[in-house]
C-alpha positions in Angstrom: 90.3 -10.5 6.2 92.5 -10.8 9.2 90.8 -7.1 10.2 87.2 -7.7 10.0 88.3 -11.2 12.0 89.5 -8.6 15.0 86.5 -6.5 14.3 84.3 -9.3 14.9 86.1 -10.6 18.0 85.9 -7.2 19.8 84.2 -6.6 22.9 81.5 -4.1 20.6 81.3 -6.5 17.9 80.3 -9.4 20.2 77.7 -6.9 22.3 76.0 -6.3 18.8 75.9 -9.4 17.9 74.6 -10.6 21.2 72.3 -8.2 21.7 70.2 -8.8 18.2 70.6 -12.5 19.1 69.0 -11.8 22.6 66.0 -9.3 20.8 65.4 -11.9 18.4 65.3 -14.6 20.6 63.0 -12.4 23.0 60.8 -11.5 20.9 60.1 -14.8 19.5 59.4 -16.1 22.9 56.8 -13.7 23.6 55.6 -13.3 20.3 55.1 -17.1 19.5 52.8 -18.0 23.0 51.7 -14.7 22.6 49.8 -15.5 19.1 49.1 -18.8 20.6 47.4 -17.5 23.7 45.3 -14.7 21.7 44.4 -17.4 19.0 43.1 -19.6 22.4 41.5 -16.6 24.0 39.5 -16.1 21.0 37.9 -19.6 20.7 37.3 -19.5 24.3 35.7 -16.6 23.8 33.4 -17.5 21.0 32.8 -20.8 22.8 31.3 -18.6 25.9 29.3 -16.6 23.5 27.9 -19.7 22.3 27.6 -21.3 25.7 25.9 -18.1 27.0 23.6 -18.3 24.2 22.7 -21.7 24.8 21.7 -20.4 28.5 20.1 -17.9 27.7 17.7 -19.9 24.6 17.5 -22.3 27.2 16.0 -20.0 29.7 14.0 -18.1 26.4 12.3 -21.7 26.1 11.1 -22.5 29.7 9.8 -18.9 30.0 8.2 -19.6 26.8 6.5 -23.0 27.9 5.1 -21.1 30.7 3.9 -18.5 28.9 1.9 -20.6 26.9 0.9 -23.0 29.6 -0.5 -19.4 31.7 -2.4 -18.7 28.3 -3.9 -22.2 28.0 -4.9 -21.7 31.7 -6.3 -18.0 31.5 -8.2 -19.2 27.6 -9.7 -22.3 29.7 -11.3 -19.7 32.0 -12.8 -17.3 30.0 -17.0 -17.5 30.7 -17.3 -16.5 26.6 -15.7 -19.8 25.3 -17.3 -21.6 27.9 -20.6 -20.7 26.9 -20.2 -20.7 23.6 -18.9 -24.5 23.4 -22.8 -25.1 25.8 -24.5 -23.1 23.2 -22.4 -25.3 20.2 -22.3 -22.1 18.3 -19.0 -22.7 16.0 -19.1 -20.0 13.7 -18.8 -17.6 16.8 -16.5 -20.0 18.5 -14.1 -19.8 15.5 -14.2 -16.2 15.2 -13.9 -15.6 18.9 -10.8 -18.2 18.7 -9.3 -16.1 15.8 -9.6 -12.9 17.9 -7.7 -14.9 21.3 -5.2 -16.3 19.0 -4.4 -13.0 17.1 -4.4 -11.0 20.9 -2.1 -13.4 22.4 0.2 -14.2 19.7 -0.6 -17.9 19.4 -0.1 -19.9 15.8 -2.8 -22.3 17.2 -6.5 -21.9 19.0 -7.9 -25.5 19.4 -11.2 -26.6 21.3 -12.1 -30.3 21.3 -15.3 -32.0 22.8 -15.7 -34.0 26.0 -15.6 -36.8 23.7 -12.2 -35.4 21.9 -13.8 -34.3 18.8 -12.6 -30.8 17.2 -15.1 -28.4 18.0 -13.2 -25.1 16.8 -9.4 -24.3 15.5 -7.9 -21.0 15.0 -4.3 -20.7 13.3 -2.8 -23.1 11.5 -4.3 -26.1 10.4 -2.9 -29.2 11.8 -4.0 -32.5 11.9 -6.6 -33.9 15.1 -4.0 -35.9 16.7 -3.8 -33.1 19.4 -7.4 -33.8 20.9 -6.6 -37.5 23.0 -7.7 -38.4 25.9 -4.1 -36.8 27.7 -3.8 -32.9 27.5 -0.8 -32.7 25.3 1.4 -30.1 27.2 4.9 -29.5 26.2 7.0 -29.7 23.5 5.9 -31.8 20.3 6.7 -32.8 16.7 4.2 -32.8 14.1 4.7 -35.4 11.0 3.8 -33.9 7.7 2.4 -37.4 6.6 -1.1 -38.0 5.8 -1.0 -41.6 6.8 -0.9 -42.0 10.7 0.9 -45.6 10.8 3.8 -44.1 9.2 6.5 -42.9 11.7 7.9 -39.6 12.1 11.2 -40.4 11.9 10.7 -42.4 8.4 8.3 -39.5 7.4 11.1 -37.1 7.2 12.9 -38.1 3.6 14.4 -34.9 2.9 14.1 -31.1 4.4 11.0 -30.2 6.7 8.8 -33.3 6.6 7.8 -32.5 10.3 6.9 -29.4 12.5 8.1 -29.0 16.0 5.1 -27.3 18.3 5.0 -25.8 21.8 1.5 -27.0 23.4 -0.1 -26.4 26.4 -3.7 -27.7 27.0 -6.5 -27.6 29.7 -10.0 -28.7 30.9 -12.7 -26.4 30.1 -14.8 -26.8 33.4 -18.8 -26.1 33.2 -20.7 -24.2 35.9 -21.7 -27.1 37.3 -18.2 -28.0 37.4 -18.1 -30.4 34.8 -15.7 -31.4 31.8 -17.0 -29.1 29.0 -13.9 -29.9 26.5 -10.7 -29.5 26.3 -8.4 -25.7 24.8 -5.1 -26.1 23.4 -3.0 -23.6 22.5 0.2 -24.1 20.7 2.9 -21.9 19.3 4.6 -23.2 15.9 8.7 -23.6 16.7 8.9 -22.0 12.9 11.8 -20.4 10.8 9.9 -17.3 12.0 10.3 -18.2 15.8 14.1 -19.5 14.8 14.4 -15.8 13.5 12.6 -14.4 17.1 15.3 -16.6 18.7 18.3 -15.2 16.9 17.1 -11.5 17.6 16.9 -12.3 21.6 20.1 -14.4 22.0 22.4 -13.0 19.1 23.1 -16.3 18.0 21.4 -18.7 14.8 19.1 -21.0 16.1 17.9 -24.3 14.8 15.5 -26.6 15.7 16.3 -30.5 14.9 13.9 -33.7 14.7 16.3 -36.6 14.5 19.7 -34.5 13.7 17.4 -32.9 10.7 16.5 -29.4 10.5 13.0 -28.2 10.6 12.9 -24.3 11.5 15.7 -22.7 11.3 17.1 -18.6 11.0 20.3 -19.7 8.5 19.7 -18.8 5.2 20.3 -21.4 2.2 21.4 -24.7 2.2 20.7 -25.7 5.8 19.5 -29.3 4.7 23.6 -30.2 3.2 24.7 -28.6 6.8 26.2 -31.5 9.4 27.9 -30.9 12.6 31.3 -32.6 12.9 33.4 -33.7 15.8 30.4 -33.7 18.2 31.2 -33.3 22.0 28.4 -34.2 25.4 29.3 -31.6 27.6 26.7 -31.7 30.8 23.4 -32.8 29.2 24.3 -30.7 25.5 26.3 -31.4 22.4 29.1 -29.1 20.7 30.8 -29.0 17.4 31.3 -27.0 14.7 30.1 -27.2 11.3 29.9 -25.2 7.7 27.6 -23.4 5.7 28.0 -22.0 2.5 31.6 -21.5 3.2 31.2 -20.3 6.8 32.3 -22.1 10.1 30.2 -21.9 12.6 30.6 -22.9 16.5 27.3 -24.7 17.6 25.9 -26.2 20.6 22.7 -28.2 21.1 20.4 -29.2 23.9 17.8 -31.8 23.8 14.0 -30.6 24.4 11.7 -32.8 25.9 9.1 -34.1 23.5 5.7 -34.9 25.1 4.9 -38.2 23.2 1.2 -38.7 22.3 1.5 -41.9 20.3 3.8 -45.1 19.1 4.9 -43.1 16.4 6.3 -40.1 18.3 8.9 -42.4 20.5 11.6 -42.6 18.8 11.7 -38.5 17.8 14.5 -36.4 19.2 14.0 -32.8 19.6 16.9 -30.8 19.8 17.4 -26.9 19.6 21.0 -25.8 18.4 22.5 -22.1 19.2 25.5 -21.2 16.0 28.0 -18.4 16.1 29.8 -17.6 13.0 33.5 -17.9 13.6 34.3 -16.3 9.9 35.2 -12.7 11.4 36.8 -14.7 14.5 39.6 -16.7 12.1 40.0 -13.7 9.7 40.7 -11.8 13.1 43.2 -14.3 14.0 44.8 -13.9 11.0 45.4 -10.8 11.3 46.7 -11.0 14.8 49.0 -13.7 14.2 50.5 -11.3 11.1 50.2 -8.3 13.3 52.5 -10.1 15.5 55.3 -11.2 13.0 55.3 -7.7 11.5 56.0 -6.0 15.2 58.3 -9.2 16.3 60.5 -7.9 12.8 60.4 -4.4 13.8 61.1 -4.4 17.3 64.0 -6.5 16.5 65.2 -4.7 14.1 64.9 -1.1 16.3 66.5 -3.1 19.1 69.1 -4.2 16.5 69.9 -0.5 15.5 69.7 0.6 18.7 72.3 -1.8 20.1 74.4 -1.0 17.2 74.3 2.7 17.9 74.8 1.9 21.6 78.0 0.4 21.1 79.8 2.5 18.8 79.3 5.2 22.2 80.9 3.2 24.7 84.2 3.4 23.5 85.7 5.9 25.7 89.7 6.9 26.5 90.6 5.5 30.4 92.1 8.7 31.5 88.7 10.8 30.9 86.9 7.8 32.4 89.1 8.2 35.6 88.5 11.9 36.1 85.3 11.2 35.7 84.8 8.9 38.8 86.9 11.0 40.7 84.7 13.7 40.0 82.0 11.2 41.4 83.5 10.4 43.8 83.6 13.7 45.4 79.5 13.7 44.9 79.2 15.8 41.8 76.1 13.9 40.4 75.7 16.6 38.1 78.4 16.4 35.2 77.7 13.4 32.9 80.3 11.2 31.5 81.5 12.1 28.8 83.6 10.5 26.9 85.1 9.8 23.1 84.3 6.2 21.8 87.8 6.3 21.5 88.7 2.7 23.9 86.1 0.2 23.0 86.8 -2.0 25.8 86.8 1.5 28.2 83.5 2.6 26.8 81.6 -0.3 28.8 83.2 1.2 31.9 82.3 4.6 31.1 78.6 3.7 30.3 78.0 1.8 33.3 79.2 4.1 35.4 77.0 7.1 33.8 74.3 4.8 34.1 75.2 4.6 37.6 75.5 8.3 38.4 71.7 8.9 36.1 70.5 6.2 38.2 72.0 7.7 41.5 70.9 11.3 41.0 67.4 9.4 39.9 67.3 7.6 43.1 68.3 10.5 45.0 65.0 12.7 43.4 62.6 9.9 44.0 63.6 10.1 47.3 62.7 13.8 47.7 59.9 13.0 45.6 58.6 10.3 48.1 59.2 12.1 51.3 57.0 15.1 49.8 54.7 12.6 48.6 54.5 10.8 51.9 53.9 14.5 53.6 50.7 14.9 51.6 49.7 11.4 51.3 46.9 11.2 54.5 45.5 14.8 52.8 44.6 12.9 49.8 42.7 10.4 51.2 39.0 10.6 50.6 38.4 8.7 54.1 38.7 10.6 57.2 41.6 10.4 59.0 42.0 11.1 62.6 45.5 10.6 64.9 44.9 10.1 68.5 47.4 10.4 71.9 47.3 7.8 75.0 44.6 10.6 76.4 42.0 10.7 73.2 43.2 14.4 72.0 42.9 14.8 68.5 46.6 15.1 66.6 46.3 14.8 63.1 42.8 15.9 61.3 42.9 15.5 57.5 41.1 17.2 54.9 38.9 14.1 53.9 37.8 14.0 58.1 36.8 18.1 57.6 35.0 17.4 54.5 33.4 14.4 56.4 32.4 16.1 59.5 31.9 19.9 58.8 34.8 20.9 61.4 37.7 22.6 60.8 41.3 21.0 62.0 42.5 24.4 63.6 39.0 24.0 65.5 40.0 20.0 66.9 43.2 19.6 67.3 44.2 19.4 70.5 40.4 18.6 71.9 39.3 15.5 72.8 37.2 12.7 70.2 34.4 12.9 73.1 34.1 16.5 72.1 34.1 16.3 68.6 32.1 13.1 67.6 29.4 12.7 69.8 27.0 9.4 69.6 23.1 10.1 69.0 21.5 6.4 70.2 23.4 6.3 73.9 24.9 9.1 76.1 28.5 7.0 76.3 31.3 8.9 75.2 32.7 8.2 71.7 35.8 7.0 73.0 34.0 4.0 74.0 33.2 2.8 70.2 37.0 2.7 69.3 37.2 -0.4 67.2 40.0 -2.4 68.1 42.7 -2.6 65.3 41.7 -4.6 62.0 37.5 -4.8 63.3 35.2 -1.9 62.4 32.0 -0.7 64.2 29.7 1.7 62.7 28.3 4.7 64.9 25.7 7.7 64.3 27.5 10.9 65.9 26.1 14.6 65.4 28.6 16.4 63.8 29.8 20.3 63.1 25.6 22.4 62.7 23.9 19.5 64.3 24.0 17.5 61.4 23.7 13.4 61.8 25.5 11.0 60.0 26.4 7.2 60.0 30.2 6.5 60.0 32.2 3.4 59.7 35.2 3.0 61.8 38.4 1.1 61.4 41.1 1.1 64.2 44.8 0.9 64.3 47.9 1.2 66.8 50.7 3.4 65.7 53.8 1.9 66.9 56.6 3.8 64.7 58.6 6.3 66.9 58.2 9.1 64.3 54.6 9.1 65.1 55.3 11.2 67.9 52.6 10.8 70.5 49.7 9.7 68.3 48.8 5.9 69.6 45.8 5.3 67.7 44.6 6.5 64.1 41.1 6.4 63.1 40.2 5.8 59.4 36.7 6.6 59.0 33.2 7.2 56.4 30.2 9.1 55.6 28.0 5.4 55.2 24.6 7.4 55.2 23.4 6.7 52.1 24.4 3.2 52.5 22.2 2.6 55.7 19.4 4.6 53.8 19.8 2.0 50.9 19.5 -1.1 53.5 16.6 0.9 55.1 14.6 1.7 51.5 15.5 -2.2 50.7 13.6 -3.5 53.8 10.9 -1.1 53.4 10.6 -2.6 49.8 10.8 -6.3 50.4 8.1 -5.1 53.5 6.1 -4.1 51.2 6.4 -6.5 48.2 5.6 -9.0 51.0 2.6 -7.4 52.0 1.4 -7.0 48.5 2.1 -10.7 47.9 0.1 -12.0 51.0 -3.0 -9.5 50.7 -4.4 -11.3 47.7 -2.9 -14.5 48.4 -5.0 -14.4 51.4 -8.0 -13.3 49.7 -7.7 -16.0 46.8 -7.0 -18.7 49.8 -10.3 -17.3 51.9 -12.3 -17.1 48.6 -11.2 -20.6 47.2 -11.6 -22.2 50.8 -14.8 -20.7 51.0 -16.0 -22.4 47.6 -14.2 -25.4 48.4 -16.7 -26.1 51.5 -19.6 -24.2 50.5 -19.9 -24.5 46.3 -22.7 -26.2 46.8 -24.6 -23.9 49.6 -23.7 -20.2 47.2 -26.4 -18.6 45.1 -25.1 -17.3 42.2 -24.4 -13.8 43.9 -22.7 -15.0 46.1 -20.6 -17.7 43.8 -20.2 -14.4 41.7 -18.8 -12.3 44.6 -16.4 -15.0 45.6 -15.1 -15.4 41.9 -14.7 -11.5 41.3 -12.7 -11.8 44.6 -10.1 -14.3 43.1 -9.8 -12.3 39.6 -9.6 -9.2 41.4 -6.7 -11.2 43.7 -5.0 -12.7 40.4 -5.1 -9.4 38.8 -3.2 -8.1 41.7 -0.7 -10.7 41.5 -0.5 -10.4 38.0 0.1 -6.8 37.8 2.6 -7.2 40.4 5.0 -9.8 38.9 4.6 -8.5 35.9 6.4 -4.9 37.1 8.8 -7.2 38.9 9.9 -8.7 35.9 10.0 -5.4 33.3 11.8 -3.9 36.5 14.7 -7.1 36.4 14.7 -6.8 33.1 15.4 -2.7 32.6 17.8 -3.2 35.5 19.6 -6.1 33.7 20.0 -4.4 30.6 17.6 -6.3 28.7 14.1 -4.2 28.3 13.2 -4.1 24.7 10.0 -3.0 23.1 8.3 -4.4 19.4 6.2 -1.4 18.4 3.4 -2.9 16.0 0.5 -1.1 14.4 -2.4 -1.3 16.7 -5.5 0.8 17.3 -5.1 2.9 20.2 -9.1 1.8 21.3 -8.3 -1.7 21.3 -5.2 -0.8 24.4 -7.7 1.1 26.0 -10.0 -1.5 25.5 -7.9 -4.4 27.1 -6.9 -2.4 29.6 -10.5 -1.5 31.2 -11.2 -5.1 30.4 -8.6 -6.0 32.8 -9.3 -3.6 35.4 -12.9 -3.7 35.5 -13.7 -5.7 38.4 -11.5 -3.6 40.6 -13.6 -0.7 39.2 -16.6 -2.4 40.0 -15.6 -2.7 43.1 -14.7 0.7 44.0 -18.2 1.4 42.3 -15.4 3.7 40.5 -17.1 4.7 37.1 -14.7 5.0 33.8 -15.1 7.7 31.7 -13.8 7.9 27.9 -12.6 11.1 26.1 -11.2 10.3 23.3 -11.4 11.9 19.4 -14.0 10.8 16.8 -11.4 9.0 14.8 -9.6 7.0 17.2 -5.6 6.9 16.0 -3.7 3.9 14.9 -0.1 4.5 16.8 3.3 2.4 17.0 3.3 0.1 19.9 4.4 -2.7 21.8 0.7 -3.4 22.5 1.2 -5.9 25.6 3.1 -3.6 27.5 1.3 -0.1 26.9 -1.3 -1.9 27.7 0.8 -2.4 30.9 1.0 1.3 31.3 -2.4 1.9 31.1 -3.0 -0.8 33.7 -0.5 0.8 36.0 -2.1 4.0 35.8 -5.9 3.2 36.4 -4.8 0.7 39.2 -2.9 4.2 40.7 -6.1 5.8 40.2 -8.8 3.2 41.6 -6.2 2.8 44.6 -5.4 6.3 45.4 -8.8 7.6 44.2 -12.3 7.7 46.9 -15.1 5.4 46.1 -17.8 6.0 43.6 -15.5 8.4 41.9 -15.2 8.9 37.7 -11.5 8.3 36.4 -11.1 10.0 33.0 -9.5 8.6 30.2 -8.7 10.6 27.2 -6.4 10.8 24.5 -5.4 13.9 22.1 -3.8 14.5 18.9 -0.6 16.9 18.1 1.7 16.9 15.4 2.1 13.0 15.0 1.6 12.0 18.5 -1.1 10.8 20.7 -1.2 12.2 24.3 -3.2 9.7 26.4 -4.6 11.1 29.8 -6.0 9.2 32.8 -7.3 11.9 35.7 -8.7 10.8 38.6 -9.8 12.3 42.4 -7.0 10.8 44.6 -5.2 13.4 46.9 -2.9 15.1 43.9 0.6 14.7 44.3 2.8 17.4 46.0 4.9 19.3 43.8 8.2 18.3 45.6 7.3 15.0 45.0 6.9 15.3 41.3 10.9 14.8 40.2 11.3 11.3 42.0 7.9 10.0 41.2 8.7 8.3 38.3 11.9 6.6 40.1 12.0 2.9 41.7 11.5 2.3 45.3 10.0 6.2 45.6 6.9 5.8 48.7 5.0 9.3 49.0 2.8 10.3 52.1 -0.7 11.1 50.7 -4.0 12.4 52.8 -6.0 9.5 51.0 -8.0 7.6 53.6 -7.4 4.1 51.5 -4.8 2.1 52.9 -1.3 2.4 50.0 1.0 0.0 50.1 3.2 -0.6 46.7 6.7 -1.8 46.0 7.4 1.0 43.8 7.8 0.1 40.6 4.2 0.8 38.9 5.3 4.3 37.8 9.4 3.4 37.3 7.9 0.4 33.9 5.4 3.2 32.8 8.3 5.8 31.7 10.5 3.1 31.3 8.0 1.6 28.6 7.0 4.9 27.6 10.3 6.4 27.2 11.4 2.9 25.1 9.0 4.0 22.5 10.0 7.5 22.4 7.6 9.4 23.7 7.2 11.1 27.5 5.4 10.7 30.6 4.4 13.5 33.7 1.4 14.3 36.4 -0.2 17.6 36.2 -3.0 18.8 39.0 -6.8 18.1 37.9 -9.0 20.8 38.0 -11.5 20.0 41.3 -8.7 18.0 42.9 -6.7 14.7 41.7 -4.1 14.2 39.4 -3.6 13.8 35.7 -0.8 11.3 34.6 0.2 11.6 30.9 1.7 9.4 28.1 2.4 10.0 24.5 2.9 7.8 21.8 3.9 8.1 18.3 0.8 7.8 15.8 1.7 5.7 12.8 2.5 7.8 9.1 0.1 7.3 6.9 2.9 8.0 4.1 
């Protein structure tokens, strides 16, 4: 007893104990915040996916509104449904309305009278509340009741008693300018478009009518689902809530309900973004375990290692004083070794081994950095250049020869003058020197008369060492940089341009039937109408490459390939470009098989493509030219062709023509301006659907530019 008492009161002893008490205690204090700090960093990450999702439905929503308010306005124009609501021929009113509302995706095709009387529906079958003397436009709720007094919000008992709608709505002018009626088109906010949601933002969605679900992409159960602990957070609500078993982190946003009657007031529209947090708790489980477990065995190797530690440092005093005075005399090479014989010694002994490992350390670091110092400048990718009080050139690193083309044995000793030489202003170079910490940026001809824009930084070399360099140079090869900045301002040049060409056509055409309306025949109402379609066409074409190129560049370009008949792309497509055509007195013709293919594709944008293309072709192409389109069959795919009679495009040309911001020199006498993105969305489209895209020289002169698409199986 009274010898494991002296056991434990020895210096070893205590270290031991000490040193598992210190592990211990260490590695609670970083495990314990740590857990806490990983269990925090999860929610806040689950909390940004959410937020992010709310942003980004958000955003989904008000593109959406537009969309449909664009479609309300473009549906409102069309000459067919105008006449056909004169003529008061409904049967082909309602079939035409079918075909608009199946083309453009719409749940709801609705034409009411002057005197707000259904004339024509297409889609789903709602009641006539929409056709009021006020264009509903925005978002609404529908009540499932059959009796109008009752209101919505007591019309909702239990589960999806009302339907929340997306409208937009506008006149239907006459030719003489009059109020023909009234189109609304409307787009159902459905489990289906809940569903839609959840594949763009990642997140369930749900829409809400008075805190009660109507459309939703959960499965089961939704109705028994309630938010708890709500929180307003900057115009949305946030909580949590279960389903089935699963939490769920959930945020909501109001949407503003365009009231049409007393019995809409008191609605409140909300949509509601969920992430399941399931995964995210088991996770944090497992963490929090994954933790304990390494705390236990970190402090129980540091345990074992302290243990093993201190039965070595017991060492006899005599070998531990020949072994400094062997240190002493700078022998950093013999280790101290000793037998574990003195506990109390062994302390000394280790400390002072530790002392000579960490001495003999220091000392090869030292070497280490000195050699490491010598060949630091070399590794720089910068140039680097060392000049004396006269401008001679002392030091020339590799990065400045890679830079410049010349060799050091070929510059030291000459003059900067001599070297770099400026190209925009016969000073010497010596002149540009930046001070020290500003930078200037200078074209110089360098080694085989090459050009190149570098940036220059300066700096004073004050160190004695540095012999009789006084300033060094640190310098880069920004070329490609200013040829960036110049290809950017040749693009925004031109996207300008393309912006204010039709803008001022529409402004001249609209002015022009602004003052004169009543003074124009019809040719001449005609010309000045085909002027603003062909302008909107422009502008429609051109935002809409802007936006597919924004999105590709962002990361978010997705296709939906549908089956669709390959004539009725081609069809929409020379429906669009028609009047531009027409004006060209270009003539379209069509080569295509007997038995026209049905292929896989996203049908609003390969009609895109093809829009692209024949715009290429009319712009590029001479007047009162054909421009081919054809379409061939091989092994499952469909190549689709359009050749026109532009200039051809040179064969040097052909590996960039396909990229963005790419401007070619052609010997077309039609003025070409672009923003170069037409051809970039056609393979980026193209290539989304798995199939290719090239140019090959027409027989006669022109170009053909290919596309192939995958016909659908028949299996």
């Amino acid at each position: 007893m009274k010898r494991l008492w002296v056991d434990l009161n020895s210096l070893p002893a205590q270290m031991i104990l000490s040193l598992i008490g210190l592990v211990l205690l260490t590695a609670a204090a970083a495990g314990l915040p740590a857990i806490w700090l990983i269990r925090d960093q999860l929610n806040r990450q689950a909390w940004a996916q959410v937020e992010a999702g709310s942003r980004a439905a958000q955003a989904l929503y008000e593109a959406q509104q537009s969309e449909v308010v664009n479609l309300a306005n473009l549906t409102a124009q069309r000459p067919t449904l105008r006449d056909l609501l004169a003529e008061g021929d409904q049967p082909s009113m309602l079939a035409y309305l079918r075909t608009l509302q199946i083309g453009a995706g719409l749940d709801l095709v609705l034409v009411c009278d002057k005197d707000q009387q259904v004339v024509a529906q297409a889609g789903e079958t709602i009641t006539d509340i929409l056709c009021t003397p006020h264009l509903p436009t925005g978002f609404q709720v529908i009540s499932a009741s059959p009796d109008p007094d009752v209101s919505l919000s007591a019309a909702m008992p239990e589960g999806k008693a009302a339907q929340a709608w997306l409208f937009a709505a506008q006149l239907i002018q006459g030719r003489e300018e009059d109020t023909q009626g009234t189109v609304i088109v409307g787009v159902a906010l459905n489990d289906e478009f809940a569903l839609q949601m959840r594949a763009q933002t990642g997140l369930d969605h749900t829409l809400l009518v008075n805190d009660r679900p109507v459309a939703t992409s959960l499965g089961g159960g939704i109705a028994s689902r309630q938010m708890t602990r709500p929180i307003a957070l900057e115009g949305e609500r946030r909580g949590t809530f279960t389903l089935d078993g699963r939490p769920y982190y959930a945020t909501q946003f109001a949407l503003s309900v365009s009231s049409q009657s007393e019995t809409v007031r008191e609605l409140d529209l909300k949509a509601e973004v969920a992430l399941p947090v399931s995964d995210i708790a088991a996770t944090q489980r497992d963490l929090a375990w994954t933790l304990v477990g390494s705390i236990v065995i970190v402090a129980t190797a540091g345990s074992i290692l302290g243990a093993f530690l201190a039965r070595r440092i017991s060492r006899p005093l005599a070998d531990l004083t020949e072994a400094a005075t062997v240190l002493s005399k700078g022998n950093l090479n013999s280790s101290v070794a000793i037998e574990p014989r003195v506990r109390e010694i062994a302390l000394v002994a280790q400390a002072l081994e530790r002392a000579r490992i960490d001495l003999q350390r220091t000392l090869t670091e030292l070497r280490q950095e000195k050699a490491w110092t010598d060949h630091l400048l070399e590794a720089f990718v910068e140039g680097i250049v060392t000049l004396d009080h006269r401008g001679r050139i002392t030091f020339f690193s590799q990065g400045a020869e890679r830079i410049t083309g010349w060799d050091r044995d070929r510059v030291l000793n000459r003059t900067c003058d001599e070297i770099f030489r400026p190209v925009e202003t016969d000073e010497p170079f010596s002149q540009f020197i930046p001070p020290p910490g500003r930078r200037h940026k200078i074209t110089v001809e360098l080694a085989n008369e090459r050009q190149a824009t570098l940036a220059i930084t300066g700096a004073r070399l004050m160190p004695p060492e540095a012999g009789d360099a006084r300033v060094a140079l640190v310098f880069r090869d920004i070329s490609e940089e200013e040829a960036v900045h110049r290809l950017i301002g040749h693009f925004l040049a031109n996207v300008a341009h393309e912006f204010r060409t039709p803008l001022s056509a529409l402004a001249a055409s609209a002015e022009l039937l602004l003052d004169q309306a009543p003074d124009l025949n019809a040719a001449e109402l005609q010309q000045l109408l085909t002027s603003l379609h062909l302008g909107i066409l422009g502008l429609q074409t051109l935002v809409d490459n802007l936006l597919e190129s924004a999105s590709i560049e962002a990361g978010r370009f997705r296709v939906n390939p549908r089956s669709c008949n390959l004539g009725t792309i081609i069809a929409e497509a020379i429906r669009m470009m028609q009047p531009l055509l027409d004006k060209h007195s270009q003539r379209l013709v069509l080569e295509l098989p007997t038995a026209i293919p049905v292929v896989q594709a996203d049908l609003r944008r390969t009609v895109q493509v093809l829009v692209n293309l024949l715009s290429n072709a009319s712009r590029y192409g001479p007047d009162d030219a054909e421009i081919t389109i054809g379409a061939t069959l091989n092994k499952g795919w469909v190549q689709v062709t359009v050749a026109d009679r532009g200039p051809g495009i040179r064969p040097e040309h052909r590996d960039e023509l396909f990229r963005r911001f790419v401007y070619h020199a052609s010997n077309s006498d039609k003025a070409q301006y672009g923003v170069g993105l037409g051809l970039s969305v056609v393979k980026a489209v193209v290539e989304a659907h798995g199939g290719q895209v090239g140019v090959t020289d027409r027989p006669g002169g022109g170009s053909i530019f290919w596309f192939t698409l995958p016909v659908e199986s028949k299996a």
